[in-house]
N, C-alpha and C positions, 0 to 999 in steps of 0.2 A: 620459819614458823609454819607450822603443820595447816593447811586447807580450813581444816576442821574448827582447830581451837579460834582461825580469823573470824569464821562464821557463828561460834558461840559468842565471841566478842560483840559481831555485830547485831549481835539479840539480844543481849545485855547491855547495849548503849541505846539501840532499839526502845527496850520496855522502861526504860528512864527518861519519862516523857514530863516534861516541866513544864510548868505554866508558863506562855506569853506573856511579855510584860512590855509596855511601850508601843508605837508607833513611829521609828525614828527616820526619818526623810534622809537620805545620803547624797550627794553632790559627786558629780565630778573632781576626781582627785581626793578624794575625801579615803579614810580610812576611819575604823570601826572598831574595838576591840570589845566585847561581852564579857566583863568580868563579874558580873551578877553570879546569882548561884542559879537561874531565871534564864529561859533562853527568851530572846528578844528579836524581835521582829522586825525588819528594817524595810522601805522602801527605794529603790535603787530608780534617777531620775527619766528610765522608758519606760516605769510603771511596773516592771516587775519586783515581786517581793518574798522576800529572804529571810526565814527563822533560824537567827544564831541559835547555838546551841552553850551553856556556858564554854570559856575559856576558849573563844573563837576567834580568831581575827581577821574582817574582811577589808580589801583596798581595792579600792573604784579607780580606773586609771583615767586621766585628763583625758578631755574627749569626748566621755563613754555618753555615747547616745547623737551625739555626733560625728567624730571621725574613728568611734572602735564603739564594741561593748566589750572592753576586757574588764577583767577581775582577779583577783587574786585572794587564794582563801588558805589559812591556817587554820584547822578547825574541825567544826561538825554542823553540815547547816542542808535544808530543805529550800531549795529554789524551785518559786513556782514563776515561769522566766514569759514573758510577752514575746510573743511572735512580732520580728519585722525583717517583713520582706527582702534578699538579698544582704541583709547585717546581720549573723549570726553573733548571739554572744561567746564568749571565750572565756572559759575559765580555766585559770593555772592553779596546781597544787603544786607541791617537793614532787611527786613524780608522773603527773599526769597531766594533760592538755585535752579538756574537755569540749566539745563545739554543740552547741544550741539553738535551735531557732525557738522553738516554743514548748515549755514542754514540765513536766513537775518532778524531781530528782530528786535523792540523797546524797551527801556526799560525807563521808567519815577520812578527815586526812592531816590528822595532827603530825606537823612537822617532826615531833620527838617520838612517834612511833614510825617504826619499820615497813608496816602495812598500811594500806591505803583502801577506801569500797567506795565503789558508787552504787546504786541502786537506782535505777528505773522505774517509777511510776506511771508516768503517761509519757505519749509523744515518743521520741526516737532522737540517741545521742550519737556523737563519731567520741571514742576514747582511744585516746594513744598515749604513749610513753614521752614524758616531758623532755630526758632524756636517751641521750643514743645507746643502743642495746646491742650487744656482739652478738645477741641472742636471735632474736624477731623483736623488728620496730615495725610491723604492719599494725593499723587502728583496728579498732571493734566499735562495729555499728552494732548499737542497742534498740530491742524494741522493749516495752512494754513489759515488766514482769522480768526483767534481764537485769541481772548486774554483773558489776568489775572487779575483782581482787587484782590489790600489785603489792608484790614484796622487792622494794628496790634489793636487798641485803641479797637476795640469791636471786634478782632478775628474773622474777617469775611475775607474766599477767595470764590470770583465767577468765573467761565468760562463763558466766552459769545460769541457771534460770531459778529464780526465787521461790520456795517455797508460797503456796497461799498463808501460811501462819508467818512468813517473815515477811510477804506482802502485805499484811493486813498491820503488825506490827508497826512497819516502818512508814506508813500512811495515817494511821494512831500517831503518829508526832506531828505531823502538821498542822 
């Protein structure tokens, strides 16, 4: 999949901004699916809070806020994530292993497509490759205005730096 056509995708999922709908509290171990046509807004039990986007599905692993903040996401979702000290959050995609302390993100990573993006808002993420790469497995630290392309199918991860009209865009969803 060409650079290009990921990035036009990602402005087309971008300007498909739905209304919030709900407030739903999530638990420890708890999973989540969005099959609304509505993305919906969920609260995760250390306060941070998470806009599914339809056909999303997030899982809170036992624990989380106690002995981890992992997560796992099928989906399309904006996490606006609490800072705590020394506990970063973890979140897993199909190809990526995101680490968090505090900070506001996109993230586009439906299991049945090829491609994967995070997108950078505020604060500062570590993104690496979920799995082992014959290629380069070194992470990418993001700042601010940064995102991540991955195509597992041809083992390609980019960093690049976001346009202000795909910054502005992808902050219009939250």
């Amino acid at each position: 999949m060409k650079l290009s056509y990921l990035i036009g995708l990602a402005l087309v999922v971008a300007a498909c901004n739905g209304g919030r709908k709900g407030n739903i509290a999530l638990g420890e171990g708890s999973q989540y699916m969005n099959n609304s046509g509505d993305s919906h807004e969920v609260k995760l039990p250390d306060g941070s809070r998470v806009v599914l986007r339809p056909g999303t599905q997030l899982s809170v692993a036992k624990g989380f806020g106690k002995d981890n903040r992992d997560l796992e996401l099928d989906g399309e979702a904006i996490f606006n994530v609490v800072g705590s000290a020394g506990r970063p959050m973890v979140l897993r995609t199909r190809n990526l292993e995101i680490t968090v302390l505090g900070t506001l993100f996109h993230v586009d990573a439906f299991q049945k497509n090829a491609g994967e993006q995070v997108d950078l808002l505020e604060g500062k993420l570590r993104v690496k490759k979920s799995y082992h790469s014959d290629t380069d497995n070194e992470p990418e630290v993001l700042d601010s205005g940064d995102m991540v392309m991955i195509n597992r199918d041809i083992d390609l991860m980019e960093k690049e730096k976001m346009s202000p009209a795909e910054l502005e865009k992808v902050k219009a969803m939250k």
